[in-house]
Structure formats: C-alpha cells, structure tokens
C-alpha positions as CSV (number, residue, x, y, z in Angstrom):
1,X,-0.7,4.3,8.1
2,X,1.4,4.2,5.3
3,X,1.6,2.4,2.1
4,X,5.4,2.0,0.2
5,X,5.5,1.0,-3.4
6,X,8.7,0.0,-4.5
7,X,10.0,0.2,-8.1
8,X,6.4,0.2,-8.9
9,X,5.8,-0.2,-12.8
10,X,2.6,0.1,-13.8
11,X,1.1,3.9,-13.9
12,X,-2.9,2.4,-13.2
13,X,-2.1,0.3,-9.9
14,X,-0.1,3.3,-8.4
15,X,-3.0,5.6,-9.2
16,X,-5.5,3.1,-7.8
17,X,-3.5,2.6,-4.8
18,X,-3.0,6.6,-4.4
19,X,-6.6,7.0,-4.7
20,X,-7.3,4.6,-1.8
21,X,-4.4,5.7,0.1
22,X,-5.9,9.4,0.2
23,X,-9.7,7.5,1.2
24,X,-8.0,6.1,3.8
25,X,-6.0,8.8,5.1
26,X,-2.5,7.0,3.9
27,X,0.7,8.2,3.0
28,X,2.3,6.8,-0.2
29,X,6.2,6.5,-0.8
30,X,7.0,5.6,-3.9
31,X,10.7,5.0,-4.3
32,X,12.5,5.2,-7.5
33,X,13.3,4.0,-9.9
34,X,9.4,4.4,-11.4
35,X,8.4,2.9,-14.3
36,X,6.4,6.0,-15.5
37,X,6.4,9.7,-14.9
38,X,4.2,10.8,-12.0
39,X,2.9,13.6,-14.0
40,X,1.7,10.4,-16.4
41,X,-1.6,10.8,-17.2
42,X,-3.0,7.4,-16.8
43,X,-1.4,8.1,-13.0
44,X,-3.7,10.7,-12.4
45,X,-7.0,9.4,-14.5
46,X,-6.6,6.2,-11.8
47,X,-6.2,8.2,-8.9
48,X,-9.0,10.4,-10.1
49,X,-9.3,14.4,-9.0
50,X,-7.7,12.6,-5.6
51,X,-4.0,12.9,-6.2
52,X,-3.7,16.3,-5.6
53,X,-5.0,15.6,-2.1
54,X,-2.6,12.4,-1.6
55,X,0.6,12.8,1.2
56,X,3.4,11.4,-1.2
57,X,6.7,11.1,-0.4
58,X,9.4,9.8,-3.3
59,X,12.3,8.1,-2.8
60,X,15.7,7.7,-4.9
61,X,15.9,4.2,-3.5
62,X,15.5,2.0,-0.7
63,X,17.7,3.2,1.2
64,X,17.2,6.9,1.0
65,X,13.9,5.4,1.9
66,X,14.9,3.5,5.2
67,X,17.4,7.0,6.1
68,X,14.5,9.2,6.1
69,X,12.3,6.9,8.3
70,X,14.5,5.5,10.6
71,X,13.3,3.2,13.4
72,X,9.7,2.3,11.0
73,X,8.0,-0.2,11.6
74,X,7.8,-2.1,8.5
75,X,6.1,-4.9,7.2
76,X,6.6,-6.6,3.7
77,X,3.8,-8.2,1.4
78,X,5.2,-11.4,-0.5
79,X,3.8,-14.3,-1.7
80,X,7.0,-16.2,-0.6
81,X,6.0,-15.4,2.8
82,X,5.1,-18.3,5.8
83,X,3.2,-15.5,8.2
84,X,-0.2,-14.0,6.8
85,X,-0.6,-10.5,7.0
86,X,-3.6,-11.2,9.4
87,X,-1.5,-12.6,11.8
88,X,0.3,-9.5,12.6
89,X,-0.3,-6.6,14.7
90,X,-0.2,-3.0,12.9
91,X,1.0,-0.1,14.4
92,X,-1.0,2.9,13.4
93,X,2.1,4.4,12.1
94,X,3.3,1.7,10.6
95,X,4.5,1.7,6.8
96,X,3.5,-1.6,4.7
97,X,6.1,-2.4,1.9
98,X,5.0,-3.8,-1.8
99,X,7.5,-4.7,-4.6
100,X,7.1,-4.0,-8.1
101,X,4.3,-5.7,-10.3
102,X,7.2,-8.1,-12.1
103,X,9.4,-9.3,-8.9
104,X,7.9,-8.5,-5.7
105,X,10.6,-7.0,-3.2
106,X,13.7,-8.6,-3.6
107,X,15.1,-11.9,-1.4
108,X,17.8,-9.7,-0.5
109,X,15.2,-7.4,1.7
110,X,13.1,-10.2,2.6
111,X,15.6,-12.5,4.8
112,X,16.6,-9.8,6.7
113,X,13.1,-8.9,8.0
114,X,11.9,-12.7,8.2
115,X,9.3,-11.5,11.5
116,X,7.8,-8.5,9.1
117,X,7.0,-10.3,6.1
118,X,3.3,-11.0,5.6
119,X,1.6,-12.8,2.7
120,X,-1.9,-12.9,1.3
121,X,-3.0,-16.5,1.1
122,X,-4.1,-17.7,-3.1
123,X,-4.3,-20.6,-4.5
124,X,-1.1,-22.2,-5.8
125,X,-1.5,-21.8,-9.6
126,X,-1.8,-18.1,-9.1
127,X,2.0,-16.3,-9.1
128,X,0.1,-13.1,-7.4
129,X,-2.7,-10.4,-6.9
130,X,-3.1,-7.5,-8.5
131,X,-0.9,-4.6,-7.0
132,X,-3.6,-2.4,-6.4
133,X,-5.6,-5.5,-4.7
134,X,-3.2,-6.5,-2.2
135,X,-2.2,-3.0,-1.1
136,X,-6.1,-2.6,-0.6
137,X,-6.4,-5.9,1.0
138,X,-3.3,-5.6,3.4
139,X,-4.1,-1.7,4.1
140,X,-8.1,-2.6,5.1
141,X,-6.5,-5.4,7.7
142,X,-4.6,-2.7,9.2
143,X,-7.2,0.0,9.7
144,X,-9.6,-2.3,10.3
145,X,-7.2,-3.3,13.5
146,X,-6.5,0.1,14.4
147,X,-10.7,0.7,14.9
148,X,-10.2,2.7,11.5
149,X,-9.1,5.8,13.3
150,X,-10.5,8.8,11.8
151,X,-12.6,7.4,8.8
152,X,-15.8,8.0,8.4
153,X,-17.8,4.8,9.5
154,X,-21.7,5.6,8.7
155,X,-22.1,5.7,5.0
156,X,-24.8,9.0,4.0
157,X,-27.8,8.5,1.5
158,X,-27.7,11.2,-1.1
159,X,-31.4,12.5,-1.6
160,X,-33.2,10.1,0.9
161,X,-32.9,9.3,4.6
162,X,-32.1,6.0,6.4
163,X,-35.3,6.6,8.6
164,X,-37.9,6.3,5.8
C-alpha cells in the first residue's frame, strides 16, 4: 500500500500519518512543495522513534510524482467526491492520494480521474476530517480488504497471558 500526501502543510498530520504508514507497512510520498522541513521537529515528535523506519519517497511535484510511478493505481480522497472510498476495490499496491490540509487535491486532478476518486461520508456542516484521520480511515479500508497482508493480527499481553 501506499499513502501520497500532496502539498501537505501541517508538520503533526504528516508525522501521524508517517507513524501509521510505518505500523502498517506503508510507503509515504510526499510531494513538494512542503509546508515544513522534514527534518522539522514537530515531524519527527508525531511520528515518534518511527520515522527512521518509514519507506518515504519525496516528490518535486505531481508530476515527477506520476513519472516515477507510471501505470499506479491511484485513488483520490475528496470530500467533493460521489463514490465512497468503501465502494472501491484496492489493489495491494495501490497508492491513495490526499491533498493538502487547506484545499484538498485540486479540481484540475480530480475530473480527470472521476472513477478513482473516493470520499469519506460527514455530515454537511463539516468542510473535512482531520488529515491524519482520513488517511487512517481510507488506509484501514484498504488493508482491511487486502486480509491485512503481513500485519500482525493477535494483539500480545505484556506481563500476563490470555489463558489465565
């Protein structure tokens, strides 16, 4: 799976989402322009001592972005949107495209790839999620489809055993 932020803005949510992107077994892409420094601490204090273990790829821009993946399957969270991303299908390779915190990915992306576009239903008063909510939310779907391929799916006590 992967996970594609782009023009993301705000240091916490790309943390978060590199955090759960390396619990998950995710790549990241990030493409540029950021609106932070990766080496930006509140990056790394979000993504914990995990970002060092995250598979991140960085992008000049979108197309850069599309040029080094071509063929990828990808679908795009937006609240504008009339399929829900749990009416799709993921691939296990496929790459799941959010738009920065203050515009979403822009109209001019979007009505080209009208059969990728997915949206996380809210109720109307509510512009959007969290970044770092709907990447998690959208991501889960997908592994959750794909029979979470190579996670862990028996949670471990610490100090005491299930068979007490």
């Amino acid at each position: 799976m992967n996970i594609v932020l782009l023009e993301p803005e705000i240091p916490y949510n790309t943390g978060n989402i590199g955090r759960t992107c390396t619990a998950t077994g995710t790549s990241l892409h990030l493409i540029e322009p950021l609106g932070f420094s990766l080496s930006d601490k509140m990056v790394k204090r979000a993504g914990m001592d995990y970002w060092d273990r995250l598979d991140l790829h960085v992008y000049r821009d979108y197309n850069e972005f599309l040029e080094r993946n071509p063929g990828a399957k990808i679908y795009y969270a937006t609240t504008k949107s009339r399929t829900l991303y749990t009416d799709v299908r993921y691939e296990p390779d496929c790459f799941i495209m959010f738009g920065k915190e203050s515009a979403g990915i822009p109209e001019e992306i979007l009505v080209k790839n009208p059969d990728t576009c997915v949206r996380i239903p809210m109720n109307e008063q509510i512009r959007s999620l969290n970044l770092s909510n709907a990447a998690a939310i959208v991501l889960y779907e997908a592994l959750r489809q794909n029979d979470f391929n190579g996670m862990e799916l028996a949670g471990h006590l610490h100090r005491l055993s299930w068979d007490m």
